[in-house]
The first five atom37 places (N, CA, C, CB, O) and aatype in JSON, in Angstrom:
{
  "aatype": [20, 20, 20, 20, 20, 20, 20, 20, 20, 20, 20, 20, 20, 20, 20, 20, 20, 20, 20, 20, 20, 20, 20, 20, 20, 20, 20, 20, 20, 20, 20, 20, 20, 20, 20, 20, 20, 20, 20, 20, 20, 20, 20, 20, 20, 20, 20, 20, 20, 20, 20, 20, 20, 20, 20, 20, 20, 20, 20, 20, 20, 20, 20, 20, 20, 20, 20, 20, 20, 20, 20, 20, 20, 20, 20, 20, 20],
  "atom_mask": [
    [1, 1, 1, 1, 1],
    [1, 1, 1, 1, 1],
    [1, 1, 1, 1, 1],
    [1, 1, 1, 1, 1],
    [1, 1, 1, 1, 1],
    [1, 1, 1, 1, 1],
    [1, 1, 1, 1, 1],
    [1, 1, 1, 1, 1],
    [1, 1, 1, 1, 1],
    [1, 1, 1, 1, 1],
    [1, 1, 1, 1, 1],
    [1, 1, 1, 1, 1],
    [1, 1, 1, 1, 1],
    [1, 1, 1, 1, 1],
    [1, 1, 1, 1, 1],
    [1, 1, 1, 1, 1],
    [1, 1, 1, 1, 1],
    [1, 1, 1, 1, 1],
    [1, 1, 1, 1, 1],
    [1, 1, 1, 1, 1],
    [1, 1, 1, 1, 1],
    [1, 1, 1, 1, 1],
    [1, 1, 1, 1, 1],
    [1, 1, 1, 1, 1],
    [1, 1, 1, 1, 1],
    [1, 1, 1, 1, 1],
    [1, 1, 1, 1, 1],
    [1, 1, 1, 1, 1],
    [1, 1, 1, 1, 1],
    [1, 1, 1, 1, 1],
    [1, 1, 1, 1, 1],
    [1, 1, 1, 1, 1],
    [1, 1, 1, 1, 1],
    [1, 1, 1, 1, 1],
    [1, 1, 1, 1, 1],
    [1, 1, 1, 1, 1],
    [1, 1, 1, 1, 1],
    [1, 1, 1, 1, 1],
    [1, 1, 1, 1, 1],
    [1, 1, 1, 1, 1],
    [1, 1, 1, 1, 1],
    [1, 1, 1, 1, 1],
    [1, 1, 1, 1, 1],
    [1, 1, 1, 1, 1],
    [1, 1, 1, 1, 1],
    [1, 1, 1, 1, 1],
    [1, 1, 1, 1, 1],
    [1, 1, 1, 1, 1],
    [1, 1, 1, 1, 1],
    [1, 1, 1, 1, 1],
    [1, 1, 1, 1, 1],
    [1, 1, 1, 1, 1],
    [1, 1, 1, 1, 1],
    [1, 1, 1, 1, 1],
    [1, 1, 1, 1, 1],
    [1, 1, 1, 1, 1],
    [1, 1, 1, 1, 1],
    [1, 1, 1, 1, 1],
    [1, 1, 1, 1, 1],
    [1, 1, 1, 1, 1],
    [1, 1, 1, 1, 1],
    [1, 1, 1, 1, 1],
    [1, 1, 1, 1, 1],
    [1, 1, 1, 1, 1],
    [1, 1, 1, 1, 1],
    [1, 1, 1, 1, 1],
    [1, 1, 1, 1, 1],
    [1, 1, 1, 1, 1],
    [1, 1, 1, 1, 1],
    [1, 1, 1, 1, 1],
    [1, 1, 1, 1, 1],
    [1, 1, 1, 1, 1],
    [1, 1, 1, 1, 1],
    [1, 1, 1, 1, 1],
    [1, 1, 1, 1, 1],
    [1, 1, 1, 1, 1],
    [1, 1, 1, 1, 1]
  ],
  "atom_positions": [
    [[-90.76, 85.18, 19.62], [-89.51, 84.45, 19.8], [-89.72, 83.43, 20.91], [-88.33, 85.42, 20.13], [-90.43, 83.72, 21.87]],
    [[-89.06, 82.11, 20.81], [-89.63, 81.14, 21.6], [-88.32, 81.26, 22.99], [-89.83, 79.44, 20.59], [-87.21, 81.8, 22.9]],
    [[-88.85, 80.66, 24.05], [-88.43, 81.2, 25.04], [-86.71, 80.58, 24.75], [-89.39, 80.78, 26.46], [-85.71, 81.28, 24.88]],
    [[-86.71, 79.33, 24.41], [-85.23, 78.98, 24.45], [-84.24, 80.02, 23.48], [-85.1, 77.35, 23.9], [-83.05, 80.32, 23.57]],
    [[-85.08, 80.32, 22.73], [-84.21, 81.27, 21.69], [-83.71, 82.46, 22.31], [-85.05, 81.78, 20.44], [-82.7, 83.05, 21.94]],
    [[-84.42, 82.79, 23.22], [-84.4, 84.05, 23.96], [-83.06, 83.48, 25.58], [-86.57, 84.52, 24.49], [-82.22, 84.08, 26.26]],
    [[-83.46, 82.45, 25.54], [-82.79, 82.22, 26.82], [-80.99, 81.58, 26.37], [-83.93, 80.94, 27.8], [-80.04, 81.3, 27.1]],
    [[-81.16, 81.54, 24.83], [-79.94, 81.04, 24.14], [-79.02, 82.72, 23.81], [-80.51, 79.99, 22.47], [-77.83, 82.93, 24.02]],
    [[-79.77, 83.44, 23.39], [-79.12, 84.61, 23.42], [-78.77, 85.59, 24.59], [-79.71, 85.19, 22.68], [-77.97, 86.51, 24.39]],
    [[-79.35, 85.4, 25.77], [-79.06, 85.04, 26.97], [-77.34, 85.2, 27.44], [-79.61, 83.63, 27.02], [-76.49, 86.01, 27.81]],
    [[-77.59, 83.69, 27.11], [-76.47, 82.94, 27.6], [-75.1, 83.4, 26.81], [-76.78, 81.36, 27.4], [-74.08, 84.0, 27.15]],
    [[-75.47, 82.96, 25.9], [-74.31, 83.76, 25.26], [-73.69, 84.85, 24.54], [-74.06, 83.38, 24.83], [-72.79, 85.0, 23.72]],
    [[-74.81, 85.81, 25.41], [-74.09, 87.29, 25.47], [-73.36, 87.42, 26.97], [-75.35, 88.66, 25.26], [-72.37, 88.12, 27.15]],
    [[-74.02, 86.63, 28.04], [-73.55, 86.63, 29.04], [-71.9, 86.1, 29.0], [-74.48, 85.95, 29.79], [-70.93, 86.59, 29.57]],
    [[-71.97, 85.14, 28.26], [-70.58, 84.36, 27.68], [-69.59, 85.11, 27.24], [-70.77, 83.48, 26.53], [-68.53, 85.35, 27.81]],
    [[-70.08, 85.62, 25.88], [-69.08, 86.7, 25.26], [-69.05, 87.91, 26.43], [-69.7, 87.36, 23.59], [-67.89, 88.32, 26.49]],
    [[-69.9, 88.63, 27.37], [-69.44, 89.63, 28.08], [-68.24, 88.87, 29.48], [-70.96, 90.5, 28.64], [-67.33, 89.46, 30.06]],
    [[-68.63, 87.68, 29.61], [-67.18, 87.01, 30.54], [-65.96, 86.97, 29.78], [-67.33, 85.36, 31.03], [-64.94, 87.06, 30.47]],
    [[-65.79, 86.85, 28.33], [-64.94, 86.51, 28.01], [-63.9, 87.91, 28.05], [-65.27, 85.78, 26.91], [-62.74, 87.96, 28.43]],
    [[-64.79, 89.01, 27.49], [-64.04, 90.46, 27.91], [-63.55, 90.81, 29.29], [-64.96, 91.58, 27.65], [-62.45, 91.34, 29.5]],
    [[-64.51, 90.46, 30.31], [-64.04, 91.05, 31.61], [-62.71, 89.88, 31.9], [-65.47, 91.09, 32.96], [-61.67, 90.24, 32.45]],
    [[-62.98, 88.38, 31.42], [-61.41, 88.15, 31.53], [-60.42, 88.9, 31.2], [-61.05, 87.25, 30.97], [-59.64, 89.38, 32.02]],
    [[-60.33, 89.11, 29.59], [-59.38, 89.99, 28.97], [-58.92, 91.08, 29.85], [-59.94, 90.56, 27.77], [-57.75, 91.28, 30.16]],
    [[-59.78, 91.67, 30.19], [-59.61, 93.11, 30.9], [-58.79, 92.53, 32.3], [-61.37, 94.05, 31.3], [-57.76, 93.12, 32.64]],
    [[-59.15, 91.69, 32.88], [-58.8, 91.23, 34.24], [-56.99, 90.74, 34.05], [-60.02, 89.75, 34.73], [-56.07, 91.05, 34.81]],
    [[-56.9, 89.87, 32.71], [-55.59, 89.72, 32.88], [-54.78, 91.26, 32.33], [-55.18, 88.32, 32.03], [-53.71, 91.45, 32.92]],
    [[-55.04, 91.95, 31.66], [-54.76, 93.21, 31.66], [-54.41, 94.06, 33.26], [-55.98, 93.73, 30.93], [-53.48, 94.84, 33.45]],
    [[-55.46, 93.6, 34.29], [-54.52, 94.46, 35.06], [-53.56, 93.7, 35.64], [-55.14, 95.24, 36.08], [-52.92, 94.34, 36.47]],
    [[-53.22, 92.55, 35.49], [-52.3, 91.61, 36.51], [-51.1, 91.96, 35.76], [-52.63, 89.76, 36.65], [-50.03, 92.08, 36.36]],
    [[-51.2, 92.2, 34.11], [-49.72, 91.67, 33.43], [-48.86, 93.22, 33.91], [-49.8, 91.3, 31.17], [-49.14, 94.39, 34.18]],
    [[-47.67, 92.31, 33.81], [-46.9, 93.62, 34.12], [-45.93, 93.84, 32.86], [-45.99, 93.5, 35.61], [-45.97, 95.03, 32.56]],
    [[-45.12, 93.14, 32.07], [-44.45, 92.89, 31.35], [-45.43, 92.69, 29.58], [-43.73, 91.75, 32.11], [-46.4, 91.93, 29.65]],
    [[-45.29, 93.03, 28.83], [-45.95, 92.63, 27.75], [-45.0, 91.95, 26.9], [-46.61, 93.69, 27.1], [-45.52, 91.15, 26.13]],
    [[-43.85, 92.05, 26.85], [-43.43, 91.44, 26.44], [-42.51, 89.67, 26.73], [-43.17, 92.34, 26.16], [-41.71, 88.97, 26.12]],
    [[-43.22, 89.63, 27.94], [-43.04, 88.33, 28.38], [-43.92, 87.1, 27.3], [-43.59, 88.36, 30.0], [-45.11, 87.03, 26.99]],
    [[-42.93, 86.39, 27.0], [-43.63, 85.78, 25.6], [-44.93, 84.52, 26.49], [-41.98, 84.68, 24.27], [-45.44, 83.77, 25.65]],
    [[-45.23, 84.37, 27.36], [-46.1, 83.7, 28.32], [-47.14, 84.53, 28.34], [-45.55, 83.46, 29.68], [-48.24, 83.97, 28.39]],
    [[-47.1, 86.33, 28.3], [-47.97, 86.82, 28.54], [-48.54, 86.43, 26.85], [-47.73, 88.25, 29.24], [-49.32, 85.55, 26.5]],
    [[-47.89, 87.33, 26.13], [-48.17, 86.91, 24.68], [-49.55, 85.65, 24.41], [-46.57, 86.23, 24.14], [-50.74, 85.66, 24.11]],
    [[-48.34, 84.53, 24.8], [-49.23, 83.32, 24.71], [-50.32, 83.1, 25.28], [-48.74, 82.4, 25.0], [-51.08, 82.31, 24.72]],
    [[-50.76, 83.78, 26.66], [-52.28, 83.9, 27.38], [-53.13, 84.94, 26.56], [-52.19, 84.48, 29.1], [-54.34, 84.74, 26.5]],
    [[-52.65, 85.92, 26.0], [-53.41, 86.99, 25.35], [-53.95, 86.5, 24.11], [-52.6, 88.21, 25.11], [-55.11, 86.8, 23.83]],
    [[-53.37, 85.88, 23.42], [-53.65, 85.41, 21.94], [-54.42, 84.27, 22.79], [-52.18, 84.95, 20.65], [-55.16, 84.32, 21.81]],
    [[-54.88, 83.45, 23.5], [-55.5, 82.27, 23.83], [-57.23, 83.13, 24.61], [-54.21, 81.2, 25.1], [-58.37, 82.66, 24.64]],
    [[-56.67, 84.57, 25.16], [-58.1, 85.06, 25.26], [-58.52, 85.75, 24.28], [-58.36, 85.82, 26.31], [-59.73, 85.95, 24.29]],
    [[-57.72, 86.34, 23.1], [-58.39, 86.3, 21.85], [-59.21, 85.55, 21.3], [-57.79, 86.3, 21.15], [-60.2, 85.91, 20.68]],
    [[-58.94, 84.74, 21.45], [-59.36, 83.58, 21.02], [-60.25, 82.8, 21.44], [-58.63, 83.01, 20.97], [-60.98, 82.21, 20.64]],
    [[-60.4, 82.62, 22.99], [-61.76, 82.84, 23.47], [-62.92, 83.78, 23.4], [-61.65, 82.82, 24.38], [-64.07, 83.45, 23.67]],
    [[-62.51, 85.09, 23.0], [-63.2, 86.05, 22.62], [-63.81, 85.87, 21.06], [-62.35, 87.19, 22.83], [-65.02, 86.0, 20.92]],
    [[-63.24, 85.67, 20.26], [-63.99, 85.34, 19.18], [-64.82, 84.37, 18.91], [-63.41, 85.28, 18.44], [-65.84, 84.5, 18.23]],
    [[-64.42, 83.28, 19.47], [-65.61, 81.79, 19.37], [-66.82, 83.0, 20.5], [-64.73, 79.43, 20.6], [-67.69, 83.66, 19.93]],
    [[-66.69, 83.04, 21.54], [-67.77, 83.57, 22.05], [-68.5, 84.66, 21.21], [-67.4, 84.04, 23.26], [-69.63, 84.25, 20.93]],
    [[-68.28, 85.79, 20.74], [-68.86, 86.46, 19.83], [-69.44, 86.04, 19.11], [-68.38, 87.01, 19.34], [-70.62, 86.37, 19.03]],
    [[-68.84, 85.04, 18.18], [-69.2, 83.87, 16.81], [-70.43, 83.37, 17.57], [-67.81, 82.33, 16.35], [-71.52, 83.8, 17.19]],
    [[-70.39, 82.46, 18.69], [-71.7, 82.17, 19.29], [-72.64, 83.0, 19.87], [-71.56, 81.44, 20.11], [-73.78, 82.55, 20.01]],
    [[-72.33, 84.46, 20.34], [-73.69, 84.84, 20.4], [-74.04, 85.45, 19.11], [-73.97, 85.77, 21.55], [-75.26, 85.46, 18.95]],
    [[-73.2, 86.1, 17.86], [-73.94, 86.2, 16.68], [-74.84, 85.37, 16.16], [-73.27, 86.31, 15.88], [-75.64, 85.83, 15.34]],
    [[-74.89, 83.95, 16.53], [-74.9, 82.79, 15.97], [-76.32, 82.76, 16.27], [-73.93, 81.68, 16.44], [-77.23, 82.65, 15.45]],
    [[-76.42, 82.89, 17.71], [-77.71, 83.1, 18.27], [-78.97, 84.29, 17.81], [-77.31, 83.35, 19.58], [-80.2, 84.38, 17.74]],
    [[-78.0, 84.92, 17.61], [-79.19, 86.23, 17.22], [-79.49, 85.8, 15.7], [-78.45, 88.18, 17.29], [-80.64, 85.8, 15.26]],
    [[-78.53, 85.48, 15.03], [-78.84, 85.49, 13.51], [-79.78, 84.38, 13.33], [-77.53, 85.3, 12.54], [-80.69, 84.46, 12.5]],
    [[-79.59, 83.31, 14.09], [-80.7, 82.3, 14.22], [-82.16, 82.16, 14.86], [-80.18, 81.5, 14.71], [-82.89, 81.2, 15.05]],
    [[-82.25, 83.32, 15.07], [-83.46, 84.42, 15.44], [-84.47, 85.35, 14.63], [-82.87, 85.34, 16.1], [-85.52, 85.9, 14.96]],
    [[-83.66, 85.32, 13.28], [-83.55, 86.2, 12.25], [-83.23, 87.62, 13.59], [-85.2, 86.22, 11.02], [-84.01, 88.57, 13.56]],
    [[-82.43, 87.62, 14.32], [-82.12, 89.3, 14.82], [-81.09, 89.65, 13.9], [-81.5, 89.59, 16.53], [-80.67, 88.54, 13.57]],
    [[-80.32, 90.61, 13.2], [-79.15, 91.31, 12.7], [-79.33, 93.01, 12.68], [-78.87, 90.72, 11.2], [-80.3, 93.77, 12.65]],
    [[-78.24, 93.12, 12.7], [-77.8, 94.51, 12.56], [-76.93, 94.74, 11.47], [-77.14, 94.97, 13.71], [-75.94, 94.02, 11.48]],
    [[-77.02, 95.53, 10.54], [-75.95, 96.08, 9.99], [-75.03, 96.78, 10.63], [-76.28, 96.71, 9.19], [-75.47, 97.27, 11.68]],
    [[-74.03, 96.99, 10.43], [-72.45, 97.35, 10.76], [-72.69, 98.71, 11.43], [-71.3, 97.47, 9.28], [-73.56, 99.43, 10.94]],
    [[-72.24, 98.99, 12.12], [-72.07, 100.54, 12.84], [-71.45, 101.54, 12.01], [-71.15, 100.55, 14.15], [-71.63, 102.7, 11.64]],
    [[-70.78, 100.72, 11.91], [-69.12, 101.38, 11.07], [-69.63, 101.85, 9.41], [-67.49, 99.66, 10.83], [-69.14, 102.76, 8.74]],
    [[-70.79, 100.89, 9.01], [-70.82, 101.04, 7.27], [-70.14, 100.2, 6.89], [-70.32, 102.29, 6.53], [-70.44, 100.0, 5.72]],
    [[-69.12, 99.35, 7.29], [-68.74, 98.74, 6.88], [-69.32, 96.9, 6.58], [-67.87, 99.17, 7.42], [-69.79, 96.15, 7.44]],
    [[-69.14, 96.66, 5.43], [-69.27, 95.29, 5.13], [-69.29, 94.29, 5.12], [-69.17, 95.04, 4.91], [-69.28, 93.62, 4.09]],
    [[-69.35, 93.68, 6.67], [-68.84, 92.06, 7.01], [-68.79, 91.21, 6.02], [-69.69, 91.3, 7.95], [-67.86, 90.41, 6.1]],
    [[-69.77, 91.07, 4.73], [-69.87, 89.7, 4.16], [-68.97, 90.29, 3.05], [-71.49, 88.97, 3.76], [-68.89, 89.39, 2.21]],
    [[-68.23, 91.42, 2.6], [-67.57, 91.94, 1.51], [-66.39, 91.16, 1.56], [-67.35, 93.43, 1.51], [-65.51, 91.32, 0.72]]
  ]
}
């Protein structure tokens, strides 16, 4: 594996693992869940959470790295 490939998956696992410890971080601040502001920050770190995932899958699969599912279950079904 060539070093950038390695230093690309890297990065953006490091990425996708920031994007969780955000999540988690505004988790301990909120106090209210149903404050529709909180709402709106949560669905926006969703959402940062998935593009980040999407990019480090992106990385590995462009590696030929993959895993099948933990679960058994079917992503491409």
């Amino acid at each position: 594996m060539a070093d950038k490939d390695l230093l690309r998956i890297r990065e953006t696992a490091l990425a996708y693992a920031e994007a969780v410890r955000t999540t988690q971080r505004f988790f301990d601040r909120v106090e209210d869940l149903d404050d529709p502001s909180v709402q709106i920050e949560y669905a926006t770190l969703v959402e940062r959470e998935k593009e980040a995932a999407g990019a480090r899958l992106d990385a590995l699969e462009s590696t030929g790295i993959e895993v099948s599912s933990v679960d058994g279950s079917d992503p491409d079904a």
